[in-house]
N, CA, C and O atoms as a Tripos MOL2 file, in Angstrom:
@<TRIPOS>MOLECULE
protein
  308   307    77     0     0
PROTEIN
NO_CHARGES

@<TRIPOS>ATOM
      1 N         151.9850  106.0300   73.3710 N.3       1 UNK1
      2 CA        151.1030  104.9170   73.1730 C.3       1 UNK1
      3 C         151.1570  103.9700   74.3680 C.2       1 UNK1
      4 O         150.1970  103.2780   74.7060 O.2       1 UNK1
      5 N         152.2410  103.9790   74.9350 N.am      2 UNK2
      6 CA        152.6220  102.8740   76.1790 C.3       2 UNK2
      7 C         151.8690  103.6820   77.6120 C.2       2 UNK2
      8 O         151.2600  102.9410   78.3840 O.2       2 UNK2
      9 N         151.9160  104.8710   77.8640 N.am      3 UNK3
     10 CA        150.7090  105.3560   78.7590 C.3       3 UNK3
     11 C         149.5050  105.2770   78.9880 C.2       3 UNK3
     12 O         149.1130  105.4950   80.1340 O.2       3 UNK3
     13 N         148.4850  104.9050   77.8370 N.am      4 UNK4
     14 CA        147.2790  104.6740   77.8310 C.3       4 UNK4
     15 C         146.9640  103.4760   78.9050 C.2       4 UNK4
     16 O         147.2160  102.2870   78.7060 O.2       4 UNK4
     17 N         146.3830  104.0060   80.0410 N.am      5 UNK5
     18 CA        145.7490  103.2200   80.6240 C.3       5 UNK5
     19 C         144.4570  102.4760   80.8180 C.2       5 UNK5
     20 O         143.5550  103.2740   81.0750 O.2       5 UNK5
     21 N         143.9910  101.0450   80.7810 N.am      6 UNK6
     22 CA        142.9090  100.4060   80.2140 C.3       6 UNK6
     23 C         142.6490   99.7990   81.4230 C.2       6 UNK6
     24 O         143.1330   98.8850   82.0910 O.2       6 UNK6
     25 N         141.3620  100.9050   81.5340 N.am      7 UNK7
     26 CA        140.2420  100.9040   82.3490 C.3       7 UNK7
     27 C         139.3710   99.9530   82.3110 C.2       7 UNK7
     28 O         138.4960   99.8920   81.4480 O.2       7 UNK7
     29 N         139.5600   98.8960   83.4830 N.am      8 UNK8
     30 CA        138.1840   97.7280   83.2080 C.3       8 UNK8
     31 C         136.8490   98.0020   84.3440 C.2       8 UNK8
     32 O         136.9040   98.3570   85.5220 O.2       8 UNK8
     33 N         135.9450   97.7590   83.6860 N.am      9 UNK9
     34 CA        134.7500   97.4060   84.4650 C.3       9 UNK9
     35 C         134.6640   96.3920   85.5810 C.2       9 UNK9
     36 O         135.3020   95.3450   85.4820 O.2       9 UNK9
     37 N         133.8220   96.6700   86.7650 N.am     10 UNK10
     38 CA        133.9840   95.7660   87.7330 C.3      10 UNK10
     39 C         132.9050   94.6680   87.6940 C.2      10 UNK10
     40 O         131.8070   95.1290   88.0060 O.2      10 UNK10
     41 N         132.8840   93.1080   87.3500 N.am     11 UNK11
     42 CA        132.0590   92.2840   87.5850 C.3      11 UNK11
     43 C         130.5030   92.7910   88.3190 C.2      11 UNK11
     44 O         130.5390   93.4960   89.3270 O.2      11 UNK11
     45 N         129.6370   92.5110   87.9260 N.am     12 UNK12
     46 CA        128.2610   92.3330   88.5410 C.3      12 UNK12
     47 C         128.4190   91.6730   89.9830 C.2      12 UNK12
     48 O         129.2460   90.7970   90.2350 O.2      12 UNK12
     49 N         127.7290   92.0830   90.6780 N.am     13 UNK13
     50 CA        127.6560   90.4450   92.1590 C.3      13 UNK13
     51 C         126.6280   89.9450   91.7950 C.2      13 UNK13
     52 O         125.6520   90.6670   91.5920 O.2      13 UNK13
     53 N         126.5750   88.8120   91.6440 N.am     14 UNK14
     54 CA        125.5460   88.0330   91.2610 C.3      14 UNK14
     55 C         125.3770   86.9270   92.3350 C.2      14 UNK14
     56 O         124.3570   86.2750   92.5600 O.2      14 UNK14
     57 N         126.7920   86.8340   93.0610 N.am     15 UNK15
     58 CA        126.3170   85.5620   93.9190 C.3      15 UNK15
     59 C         125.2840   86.1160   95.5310 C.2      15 UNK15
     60 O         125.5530   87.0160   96.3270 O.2      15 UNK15
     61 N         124.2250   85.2530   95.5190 N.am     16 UNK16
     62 CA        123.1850   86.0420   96.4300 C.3      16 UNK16
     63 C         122.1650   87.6780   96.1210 C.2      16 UNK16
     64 O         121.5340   88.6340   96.5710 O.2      16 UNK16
     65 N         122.5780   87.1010   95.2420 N.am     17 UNK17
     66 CA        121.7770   88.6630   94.4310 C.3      17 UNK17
     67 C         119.9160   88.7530   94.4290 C.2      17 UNK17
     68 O         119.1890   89.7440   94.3660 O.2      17 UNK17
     69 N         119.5460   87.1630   94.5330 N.am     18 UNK18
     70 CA        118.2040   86.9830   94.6730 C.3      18 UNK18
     71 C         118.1700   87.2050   96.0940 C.2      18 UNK18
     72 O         117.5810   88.2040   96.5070 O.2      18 UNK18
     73 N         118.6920   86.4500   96.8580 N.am     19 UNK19
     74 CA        118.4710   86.7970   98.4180 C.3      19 UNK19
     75 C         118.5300   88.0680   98.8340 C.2      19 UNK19
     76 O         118.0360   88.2510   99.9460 O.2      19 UNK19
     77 N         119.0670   89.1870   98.1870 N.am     20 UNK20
     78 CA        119.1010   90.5800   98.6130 C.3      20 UNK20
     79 C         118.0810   90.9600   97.5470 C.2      20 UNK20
     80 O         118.7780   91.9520   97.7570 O.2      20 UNK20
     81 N         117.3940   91.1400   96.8600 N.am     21 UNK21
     82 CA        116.8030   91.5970   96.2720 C.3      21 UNK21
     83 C         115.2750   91.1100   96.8710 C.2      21 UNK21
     84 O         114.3750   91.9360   97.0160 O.2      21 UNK21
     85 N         115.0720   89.4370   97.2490 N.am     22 UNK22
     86 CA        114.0670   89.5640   97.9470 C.3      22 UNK22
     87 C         113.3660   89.9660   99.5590 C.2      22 UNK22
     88 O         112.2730   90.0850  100.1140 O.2      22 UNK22
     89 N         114.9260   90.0760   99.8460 N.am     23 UNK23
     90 CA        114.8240   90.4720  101.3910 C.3      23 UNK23
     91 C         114.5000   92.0620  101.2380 C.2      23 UNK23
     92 O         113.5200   92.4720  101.8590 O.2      23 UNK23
     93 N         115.5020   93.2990  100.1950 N.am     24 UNK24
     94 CA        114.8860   94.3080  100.4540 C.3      24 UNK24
     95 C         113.2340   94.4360   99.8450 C.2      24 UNK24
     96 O         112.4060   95.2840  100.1780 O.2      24 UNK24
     97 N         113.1170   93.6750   99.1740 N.am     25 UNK25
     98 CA        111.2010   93.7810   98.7550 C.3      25 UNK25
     99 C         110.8970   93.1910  100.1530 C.2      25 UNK25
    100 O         110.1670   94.0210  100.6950 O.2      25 UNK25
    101 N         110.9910   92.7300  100.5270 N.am     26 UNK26
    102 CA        110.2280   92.2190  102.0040 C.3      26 UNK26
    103 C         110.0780   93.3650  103.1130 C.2      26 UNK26
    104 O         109.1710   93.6690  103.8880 O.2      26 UNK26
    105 N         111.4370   93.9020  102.8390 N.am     27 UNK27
    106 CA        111.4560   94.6250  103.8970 C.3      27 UNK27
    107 C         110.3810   96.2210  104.0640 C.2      27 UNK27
    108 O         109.9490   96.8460  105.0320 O.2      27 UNK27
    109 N         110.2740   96.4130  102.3720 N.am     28 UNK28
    110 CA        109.6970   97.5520  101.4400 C.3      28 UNK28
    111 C         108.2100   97.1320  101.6130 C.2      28 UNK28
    112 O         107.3370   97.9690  101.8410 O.2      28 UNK28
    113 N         107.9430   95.7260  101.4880 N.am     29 UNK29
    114 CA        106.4500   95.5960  101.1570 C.3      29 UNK29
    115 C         105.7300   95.5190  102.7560 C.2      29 UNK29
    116 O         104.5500   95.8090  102.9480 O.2      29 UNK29
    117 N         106.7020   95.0610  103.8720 N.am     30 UNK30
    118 CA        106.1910   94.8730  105.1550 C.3      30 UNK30
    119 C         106.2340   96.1050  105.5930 C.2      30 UNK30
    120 O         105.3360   96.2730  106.4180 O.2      30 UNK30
    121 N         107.1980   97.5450  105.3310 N.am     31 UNK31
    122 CA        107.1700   98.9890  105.6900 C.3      31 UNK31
    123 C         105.5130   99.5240  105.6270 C.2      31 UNK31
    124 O         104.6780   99.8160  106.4840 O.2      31 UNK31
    125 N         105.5330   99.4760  103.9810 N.am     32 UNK32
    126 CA        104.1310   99.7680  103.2580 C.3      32 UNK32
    127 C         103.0440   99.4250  103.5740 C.2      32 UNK32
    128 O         102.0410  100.1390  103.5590 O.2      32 UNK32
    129 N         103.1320   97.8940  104.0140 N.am     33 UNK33
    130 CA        102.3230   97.6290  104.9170 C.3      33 UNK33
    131 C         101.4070   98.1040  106.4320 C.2      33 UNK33
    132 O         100.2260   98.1990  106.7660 O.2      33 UNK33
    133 N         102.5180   98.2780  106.9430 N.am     34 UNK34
    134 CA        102.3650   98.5810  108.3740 C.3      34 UNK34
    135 C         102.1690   99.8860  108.0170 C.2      34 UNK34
    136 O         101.2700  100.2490  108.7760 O.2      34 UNK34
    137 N         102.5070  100.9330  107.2280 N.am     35 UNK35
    138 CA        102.5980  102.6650  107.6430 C.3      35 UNK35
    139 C         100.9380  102.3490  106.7960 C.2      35 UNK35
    140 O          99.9480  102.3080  107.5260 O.2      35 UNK35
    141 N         100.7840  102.1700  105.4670 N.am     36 UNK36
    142 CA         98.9170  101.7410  105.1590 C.3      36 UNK36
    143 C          98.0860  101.1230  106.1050 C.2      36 UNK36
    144 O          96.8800  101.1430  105.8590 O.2      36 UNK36
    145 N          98.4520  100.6030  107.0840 N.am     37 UNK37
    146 CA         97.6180   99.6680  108.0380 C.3      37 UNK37
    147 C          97.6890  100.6360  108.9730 C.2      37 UNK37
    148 O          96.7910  100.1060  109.6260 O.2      37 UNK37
    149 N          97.9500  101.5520  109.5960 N.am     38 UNK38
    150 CA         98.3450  102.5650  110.2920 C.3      38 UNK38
    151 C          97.5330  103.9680  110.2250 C.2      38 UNK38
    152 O          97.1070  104.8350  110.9890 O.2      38 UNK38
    153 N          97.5740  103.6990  109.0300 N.am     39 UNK39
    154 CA         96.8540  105.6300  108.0920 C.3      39 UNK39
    155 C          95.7140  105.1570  108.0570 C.2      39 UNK39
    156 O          94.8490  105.8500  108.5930 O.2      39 UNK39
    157 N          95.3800  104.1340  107.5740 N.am     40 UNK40
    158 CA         93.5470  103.4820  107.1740 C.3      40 UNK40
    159 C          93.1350  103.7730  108.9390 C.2      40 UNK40
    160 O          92.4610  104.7410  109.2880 O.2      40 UNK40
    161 N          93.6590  102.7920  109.8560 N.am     41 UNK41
    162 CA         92.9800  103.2610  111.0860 C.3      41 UNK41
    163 C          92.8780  104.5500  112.0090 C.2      41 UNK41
    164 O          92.2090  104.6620  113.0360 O.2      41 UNK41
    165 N          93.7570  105.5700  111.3610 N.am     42 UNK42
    166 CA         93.6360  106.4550  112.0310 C.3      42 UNK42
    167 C          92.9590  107.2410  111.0970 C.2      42 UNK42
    168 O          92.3320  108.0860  111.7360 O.2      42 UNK42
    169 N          92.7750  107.3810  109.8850 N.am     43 UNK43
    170 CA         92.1310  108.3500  109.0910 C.3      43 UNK43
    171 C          90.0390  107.2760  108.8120 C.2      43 UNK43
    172 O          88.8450  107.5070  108.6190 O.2      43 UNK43
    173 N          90.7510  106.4840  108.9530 N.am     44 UNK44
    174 CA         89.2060  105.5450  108.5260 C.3      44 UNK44
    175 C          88.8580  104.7470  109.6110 C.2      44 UNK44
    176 O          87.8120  104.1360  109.3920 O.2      44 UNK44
    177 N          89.5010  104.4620  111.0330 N.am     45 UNK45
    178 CA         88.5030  103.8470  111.6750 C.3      45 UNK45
    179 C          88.3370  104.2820  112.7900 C.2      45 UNK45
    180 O          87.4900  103.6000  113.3670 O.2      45 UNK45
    181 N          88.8150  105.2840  113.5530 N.am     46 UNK46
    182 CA         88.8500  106.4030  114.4850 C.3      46 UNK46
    183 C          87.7760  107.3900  114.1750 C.2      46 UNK46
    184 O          87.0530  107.7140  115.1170 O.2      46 UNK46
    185 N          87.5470  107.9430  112.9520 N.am     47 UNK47
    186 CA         85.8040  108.4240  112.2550 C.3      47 UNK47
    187 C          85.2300  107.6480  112.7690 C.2      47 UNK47
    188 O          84.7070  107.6840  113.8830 O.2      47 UNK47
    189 N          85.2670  106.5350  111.7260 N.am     48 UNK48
    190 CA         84.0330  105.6240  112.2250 C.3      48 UNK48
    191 C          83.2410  104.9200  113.5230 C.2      48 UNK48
    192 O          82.2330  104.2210  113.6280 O.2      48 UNK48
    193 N          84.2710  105.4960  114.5000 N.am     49 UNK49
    194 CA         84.1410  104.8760  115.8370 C.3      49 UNK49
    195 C          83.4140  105.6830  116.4910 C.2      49 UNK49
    196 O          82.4870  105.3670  117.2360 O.2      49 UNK49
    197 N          84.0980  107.6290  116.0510 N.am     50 UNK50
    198 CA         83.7900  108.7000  116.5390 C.3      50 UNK50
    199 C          82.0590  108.7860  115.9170 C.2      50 UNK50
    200 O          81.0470  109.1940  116.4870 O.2      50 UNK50
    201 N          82.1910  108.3950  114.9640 N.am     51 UNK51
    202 CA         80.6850  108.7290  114.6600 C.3      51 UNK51
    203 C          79.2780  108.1330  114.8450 C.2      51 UNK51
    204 O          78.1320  108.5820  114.8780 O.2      51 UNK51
    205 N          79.9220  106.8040  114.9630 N.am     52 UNK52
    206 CA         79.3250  105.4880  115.9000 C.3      52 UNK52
    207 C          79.0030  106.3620  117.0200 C.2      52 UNK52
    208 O          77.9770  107.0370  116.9370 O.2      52 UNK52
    209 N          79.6700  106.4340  117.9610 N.am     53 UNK53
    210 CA         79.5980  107.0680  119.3400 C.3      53 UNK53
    211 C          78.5660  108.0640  119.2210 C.2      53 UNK53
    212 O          77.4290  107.8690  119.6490 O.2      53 UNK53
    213 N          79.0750  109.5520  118.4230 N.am     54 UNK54
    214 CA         77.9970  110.1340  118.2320 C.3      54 UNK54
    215 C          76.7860  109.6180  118.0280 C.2      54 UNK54
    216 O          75.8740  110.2040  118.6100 O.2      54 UNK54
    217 N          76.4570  108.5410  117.2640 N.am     55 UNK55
    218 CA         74.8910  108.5740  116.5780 C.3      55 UNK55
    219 C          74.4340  107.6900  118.1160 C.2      55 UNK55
    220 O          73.3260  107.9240  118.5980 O.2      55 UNK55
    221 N          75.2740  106.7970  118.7280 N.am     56 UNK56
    222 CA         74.2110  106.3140  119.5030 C.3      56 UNK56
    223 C          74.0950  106.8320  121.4410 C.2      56 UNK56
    224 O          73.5550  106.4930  122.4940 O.2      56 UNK56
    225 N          74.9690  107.7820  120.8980 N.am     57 UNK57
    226 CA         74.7600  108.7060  121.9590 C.3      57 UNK57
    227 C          73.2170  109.7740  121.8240 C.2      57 UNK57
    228 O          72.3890  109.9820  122.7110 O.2      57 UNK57
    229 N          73.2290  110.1840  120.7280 N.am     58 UNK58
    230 CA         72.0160  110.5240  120.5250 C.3      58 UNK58
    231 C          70.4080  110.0320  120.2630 C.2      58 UNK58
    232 O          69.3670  110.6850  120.3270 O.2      58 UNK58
    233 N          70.7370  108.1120  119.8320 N.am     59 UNK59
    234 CA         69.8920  107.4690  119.8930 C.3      59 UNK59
    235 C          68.7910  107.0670  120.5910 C.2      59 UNK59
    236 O          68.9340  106.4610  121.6530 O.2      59 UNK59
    237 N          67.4940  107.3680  120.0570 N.am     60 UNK60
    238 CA         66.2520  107.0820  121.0550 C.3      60 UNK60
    239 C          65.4570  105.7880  120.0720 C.2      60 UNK60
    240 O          65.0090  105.8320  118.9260 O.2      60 UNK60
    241 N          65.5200  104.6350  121.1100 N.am     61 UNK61
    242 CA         65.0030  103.6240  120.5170 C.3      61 UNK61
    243 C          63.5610  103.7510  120.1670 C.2      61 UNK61
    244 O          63.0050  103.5380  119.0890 O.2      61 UNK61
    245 N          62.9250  104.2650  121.6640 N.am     62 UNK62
    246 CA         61.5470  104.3380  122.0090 C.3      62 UNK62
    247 C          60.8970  105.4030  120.7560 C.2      62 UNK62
    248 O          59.6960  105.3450  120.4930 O.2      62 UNK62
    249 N          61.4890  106.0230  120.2870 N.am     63 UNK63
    250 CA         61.3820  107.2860  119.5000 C.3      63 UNK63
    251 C          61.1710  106.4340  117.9820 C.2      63 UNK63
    252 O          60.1780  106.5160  117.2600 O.2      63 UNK63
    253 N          62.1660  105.7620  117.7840 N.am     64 UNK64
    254 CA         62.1670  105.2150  116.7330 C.3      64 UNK64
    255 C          60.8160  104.1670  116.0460 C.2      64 UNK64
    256 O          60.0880  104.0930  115.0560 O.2      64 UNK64
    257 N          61.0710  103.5450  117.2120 N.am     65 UNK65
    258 CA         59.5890  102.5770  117.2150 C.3      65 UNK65
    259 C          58.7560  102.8250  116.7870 C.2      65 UNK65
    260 O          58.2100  102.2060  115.8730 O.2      65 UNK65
    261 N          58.2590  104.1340  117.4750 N.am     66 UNK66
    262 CA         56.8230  104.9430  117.6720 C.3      66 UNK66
    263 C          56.8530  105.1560  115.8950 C.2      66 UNK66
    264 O          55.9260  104.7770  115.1790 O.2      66 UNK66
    265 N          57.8480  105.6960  115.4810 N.am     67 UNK67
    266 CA         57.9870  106.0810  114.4050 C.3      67 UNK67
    267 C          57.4140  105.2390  113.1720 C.2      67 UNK67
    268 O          56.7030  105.4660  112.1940 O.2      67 UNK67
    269 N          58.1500  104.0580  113.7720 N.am     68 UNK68
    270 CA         58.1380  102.9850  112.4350 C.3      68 UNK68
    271 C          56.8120  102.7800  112.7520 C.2      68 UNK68
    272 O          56.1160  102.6310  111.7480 O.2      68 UNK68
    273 N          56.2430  102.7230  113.7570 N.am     69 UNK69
    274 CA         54.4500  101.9040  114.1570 C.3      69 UNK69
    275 C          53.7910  103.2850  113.2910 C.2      69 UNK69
    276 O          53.3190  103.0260  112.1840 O.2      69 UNK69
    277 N          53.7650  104.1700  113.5790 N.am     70 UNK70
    278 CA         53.0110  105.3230  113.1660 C.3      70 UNK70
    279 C          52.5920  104.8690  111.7550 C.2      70 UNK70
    280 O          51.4540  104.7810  111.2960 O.2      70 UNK70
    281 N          54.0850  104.5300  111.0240 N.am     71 UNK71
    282 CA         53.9910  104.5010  109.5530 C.3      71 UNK71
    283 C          53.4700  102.8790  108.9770 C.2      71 UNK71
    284 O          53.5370  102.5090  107.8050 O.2      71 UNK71
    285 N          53.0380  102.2040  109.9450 N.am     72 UNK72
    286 CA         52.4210  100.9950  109.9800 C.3      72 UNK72
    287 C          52.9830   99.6110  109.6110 C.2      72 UNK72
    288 O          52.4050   98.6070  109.1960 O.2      72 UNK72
    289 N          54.5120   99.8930  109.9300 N.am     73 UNK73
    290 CA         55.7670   99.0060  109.3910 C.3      73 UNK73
    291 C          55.8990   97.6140  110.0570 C.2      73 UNK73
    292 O          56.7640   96.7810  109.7860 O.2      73 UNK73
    293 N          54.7370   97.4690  111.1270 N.am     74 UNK74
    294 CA         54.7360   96.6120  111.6010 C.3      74 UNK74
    295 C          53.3260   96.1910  111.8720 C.2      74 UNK74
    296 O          52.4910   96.9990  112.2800 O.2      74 UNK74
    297 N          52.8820   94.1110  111.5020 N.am     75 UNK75
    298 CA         51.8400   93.9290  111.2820 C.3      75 UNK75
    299 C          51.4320   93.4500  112.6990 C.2      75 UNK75
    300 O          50.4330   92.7480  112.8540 O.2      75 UNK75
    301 N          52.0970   93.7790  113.5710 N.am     76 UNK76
    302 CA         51.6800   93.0280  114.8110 C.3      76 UNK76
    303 C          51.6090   93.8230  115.8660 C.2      76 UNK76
    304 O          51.3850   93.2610  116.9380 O.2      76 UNK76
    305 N          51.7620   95.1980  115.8660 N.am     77 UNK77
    306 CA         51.6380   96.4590  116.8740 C.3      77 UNK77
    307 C          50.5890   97.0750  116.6630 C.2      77 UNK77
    308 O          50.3130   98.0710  117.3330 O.2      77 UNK77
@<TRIPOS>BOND
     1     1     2 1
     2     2     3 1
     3     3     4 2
     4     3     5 am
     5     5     6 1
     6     6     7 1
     7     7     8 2
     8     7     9 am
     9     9    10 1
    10    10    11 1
    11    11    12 2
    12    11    13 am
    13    13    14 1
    14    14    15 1
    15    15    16 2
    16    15    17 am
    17    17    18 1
    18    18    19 1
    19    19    20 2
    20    19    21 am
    21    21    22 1
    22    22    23 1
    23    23    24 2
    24    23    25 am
    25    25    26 1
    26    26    27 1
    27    27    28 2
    28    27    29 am
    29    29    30 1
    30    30    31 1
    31    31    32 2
    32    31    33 am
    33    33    34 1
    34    34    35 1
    35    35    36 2
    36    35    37 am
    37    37    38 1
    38    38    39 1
    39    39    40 2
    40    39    41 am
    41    41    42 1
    42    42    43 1
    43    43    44 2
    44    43    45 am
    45    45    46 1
    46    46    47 1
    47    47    48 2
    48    47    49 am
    49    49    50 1
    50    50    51 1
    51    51    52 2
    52    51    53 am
    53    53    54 1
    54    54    55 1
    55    55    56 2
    56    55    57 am
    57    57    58 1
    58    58    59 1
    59    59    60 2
    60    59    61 am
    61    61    62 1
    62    62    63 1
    63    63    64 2
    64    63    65 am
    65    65    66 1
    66    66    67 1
    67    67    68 2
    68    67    69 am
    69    69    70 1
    70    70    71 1
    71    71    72 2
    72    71    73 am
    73    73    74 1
    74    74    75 1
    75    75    76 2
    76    75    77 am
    77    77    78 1
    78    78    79 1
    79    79    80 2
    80    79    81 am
    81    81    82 1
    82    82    83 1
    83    83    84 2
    84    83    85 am
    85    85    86 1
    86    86    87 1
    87    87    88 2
    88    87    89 am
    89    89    90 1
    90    90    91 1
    91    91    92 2
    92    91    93 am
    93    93    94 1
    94    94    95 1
    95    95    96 2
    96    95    97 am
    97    97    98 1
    98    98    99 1
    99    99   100 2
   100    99   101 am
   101   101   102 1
   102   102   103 1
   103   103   104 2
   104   103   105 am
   105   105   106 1
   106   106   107 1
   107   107   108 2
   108   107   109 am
   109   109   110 1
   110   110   111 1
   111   111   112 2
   112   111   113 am
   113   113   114 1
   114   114   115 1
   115   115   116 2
   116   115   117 am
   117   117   118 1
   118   118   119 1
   119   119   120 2
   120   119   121 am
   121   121   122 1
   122   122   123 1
   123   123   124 2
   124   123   125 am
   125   125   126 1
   126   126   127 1
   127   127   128 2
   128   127   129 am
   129   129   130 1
   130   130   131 1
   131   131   132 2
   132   131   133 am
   133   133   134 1
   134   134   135 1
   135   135   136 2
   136   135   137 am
   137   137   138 1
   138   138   139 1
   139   139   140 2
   140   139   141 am
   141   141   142 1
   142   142   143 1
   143   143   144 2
   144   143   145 am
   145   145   146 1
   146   146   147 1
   147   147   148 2
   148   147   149 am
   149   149   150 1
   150   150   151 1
   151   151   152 2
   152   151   153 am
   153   153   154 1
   154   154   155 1
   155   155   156 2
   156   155   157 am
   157   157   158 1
   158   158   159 1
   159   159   160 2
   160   159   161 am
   161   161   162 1
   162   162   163 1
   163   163   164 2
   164   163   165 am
   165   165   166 1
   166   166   167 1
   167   167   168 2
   168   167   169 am
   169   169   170 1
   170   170   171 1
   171   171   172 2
   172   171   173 am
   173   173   174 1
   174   174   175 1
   175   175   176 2
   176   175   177 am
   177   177   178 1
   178   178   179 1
   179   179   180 2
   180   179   181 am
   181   181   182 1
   182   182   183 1
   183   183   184 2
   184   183   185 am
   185   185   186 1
   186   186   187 1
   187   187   188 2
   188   187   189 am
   189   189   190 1
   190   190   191 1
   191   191   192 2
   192   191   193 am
   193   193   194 1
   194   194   195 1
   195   195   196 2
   196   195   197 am
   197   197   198 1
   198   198   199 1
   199   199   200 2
   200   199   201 am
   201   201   202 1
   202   202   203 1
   203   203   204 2
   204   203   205 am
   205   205   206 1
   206   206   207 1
   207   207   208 2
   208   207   209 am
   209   209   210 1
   210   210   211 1
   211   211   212 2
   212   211   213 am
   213   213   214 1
   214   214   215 1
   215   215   216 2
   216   215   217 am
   217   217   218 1
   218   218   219 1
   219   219   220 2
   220   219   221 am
   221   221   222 1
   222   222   223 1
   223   223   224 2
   224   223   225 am
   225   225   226 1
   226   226   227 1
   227   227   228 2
   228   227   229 am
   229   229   230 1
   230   230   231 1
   231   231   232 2
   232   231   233 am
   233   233   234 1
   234   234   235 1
   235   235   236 2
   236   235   237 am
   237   237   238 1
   238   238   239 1
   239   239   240 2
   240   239   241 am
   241   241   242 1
   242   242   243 1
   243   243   244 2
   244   243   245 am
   245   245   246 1
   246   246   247 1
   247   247   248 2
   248   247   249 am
   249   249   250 1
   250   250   251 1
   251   251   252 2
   252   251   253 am
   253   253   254 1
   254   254   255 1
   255   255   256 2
   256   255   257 am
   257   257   258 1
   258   258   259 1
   259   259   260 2
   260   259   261 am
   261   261   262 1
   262   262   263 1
   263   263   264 2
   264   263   265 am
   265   265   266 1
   266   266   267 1
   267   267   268 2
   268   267   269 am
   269   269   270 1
   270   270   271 1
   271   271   272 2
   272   271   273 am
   273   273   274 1
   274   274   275 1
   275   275   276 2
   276   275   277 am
   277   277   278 1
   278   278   279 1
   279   279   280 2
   280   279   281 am
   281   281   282 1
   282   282   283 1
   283   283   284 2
   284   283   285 am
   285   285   286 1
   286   286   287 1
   287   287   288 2
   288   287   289 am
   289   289   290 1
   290   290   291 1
   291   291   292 2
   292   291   293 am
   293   293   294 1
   294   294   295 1
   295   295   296 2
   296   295   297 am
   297   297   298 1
   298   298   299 1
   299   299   300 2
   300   299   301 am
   301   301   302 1
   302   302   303 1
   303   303   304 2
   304   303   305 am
   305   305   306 1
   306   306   307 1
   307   307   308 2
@<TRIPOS>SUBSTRUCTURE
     1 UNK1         2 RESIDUE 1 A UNK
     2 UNK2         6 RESIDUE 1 A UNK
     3 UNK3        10 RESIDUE 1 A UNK
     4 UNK4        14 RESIDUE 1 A UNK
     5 UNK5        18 RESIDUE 1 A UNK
     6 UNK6        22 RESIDUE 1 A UNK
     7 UNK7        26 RESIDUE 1 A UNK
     8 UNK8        30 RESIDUE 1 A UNK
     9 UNK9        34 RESIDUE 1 A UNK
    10 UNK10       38 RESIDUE 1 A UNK
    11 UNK11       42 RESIDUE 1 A UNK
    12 UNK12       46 RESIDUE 1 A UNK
    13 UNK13       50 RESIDUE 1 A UNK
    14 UNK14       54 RESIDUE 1 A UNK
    15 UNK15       58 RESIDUE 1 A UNK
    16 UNK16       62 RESIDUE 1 A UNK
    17 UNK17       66 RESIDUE 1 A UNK
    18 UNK18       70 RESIDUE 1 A UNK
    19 UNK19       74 RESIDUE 1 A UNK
    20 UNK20       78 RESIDUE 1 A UNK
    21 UNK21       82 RESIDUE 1 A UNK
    22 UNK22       86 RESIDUE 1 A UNK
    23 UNK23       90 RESIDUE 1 A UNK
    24 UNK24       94 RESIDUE 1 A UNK
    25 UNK25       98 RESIDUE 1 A UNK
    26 UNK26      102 RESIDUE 1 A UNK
    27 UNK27      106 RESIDUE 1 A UNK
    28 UNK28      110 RESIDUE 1 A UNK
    29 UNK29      114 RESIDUE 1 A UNK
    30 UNK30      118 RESIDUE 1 A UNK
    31 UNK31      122 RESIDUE 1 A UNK
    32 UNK32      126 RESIDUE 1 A UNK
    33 UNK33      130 RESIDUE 1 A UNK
    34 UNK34      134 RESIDUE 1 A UNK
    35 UNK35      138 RESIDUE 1 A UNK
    36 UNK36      142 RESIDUE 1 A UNK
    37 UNK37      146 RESIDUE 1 A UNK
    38 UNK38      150 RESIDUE 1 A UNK
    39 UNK39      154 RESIDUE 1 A UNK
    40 UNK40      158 RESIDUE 1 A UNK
    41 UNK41      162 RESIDUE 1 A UNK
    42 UNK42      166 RESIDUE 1 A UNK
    43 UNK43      170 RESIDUE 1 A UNK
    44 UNK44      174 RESIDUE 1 A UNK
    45 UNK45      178 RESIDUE 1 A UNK
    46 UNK46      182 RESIDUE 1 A UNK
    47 UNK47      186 RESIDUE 1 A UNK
    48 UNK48      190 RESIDUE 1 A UNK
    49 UNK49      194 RESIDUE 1 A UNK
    50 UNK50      198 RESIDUE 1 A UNK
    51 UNK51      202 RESIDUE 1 A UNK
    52 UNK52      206 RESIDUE 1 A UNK
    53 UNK53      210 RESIDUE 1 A UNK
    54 UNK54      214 RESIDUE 1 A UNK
    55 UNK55      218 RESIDUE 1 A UNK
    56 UNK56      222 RESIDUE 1 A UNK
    57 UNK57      226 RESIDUE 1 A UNK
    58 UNK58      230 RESIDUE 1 A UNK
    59 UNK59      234 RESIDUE 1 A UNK
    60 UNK60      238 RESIDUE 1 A UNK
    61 UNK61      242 RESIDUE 1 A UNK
    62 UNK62      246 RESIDUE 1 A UNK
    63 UNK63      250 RESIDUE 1 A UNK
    64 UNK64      254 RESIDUE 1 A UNK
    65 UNK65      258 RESIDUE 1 A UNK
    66 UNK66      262 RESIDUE 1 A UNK
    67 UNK67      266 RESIDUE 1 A UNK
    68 UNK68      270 RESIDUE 1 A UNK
    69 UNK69      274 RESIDUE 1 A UNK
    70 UNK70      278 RESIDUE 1 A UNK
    71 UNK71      282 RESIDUE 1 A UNK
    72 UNK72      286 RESIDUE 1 A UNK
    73 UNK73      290 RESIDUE 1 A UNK
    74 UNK74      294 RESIDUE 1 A UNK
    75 UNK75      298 RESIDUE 1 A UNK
    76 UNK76      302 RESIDUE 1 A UNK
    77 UNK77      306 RESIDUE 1 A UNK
């Protein structure tokens, strides 16, 4: 009976426990941040630039005009 050894639990840390808990969310939400701010421009605005480019590389203003006048879109031509 005198062998039984009584095993205690170790206290919580509680002192500064908010300061680490909001520093690693800071650190988590500014990661997330930057790697999403990162993926959007290379998956969504690198297209959009590329395709920009394309369309007005191929763009004929004079072409267009003619177009819209043909179809009588304008009351002063």
């Amino acid at each position: 009976m005198a062998d039984k050894a009584v095993s205690t639990t170790t206290k919580p840390v509680m002192r500064g426990l908010l300061n680490n808990v909001i520093k690693r969310n800071l650190i988590v939400a500014l990661s997330l941040a930057g790697i999403s701010g990162f993926a959007f421009k290379q998956l969504v605005g690198n297209e959009r630039k590329r395709r920009y480019a394309e369309f007005y590389r191929t763009y004929d203003a004079e072409k267009e005009f003619e177009e819209m006048r043909k179809k009588g879109l304008f009351q002063s031509c």
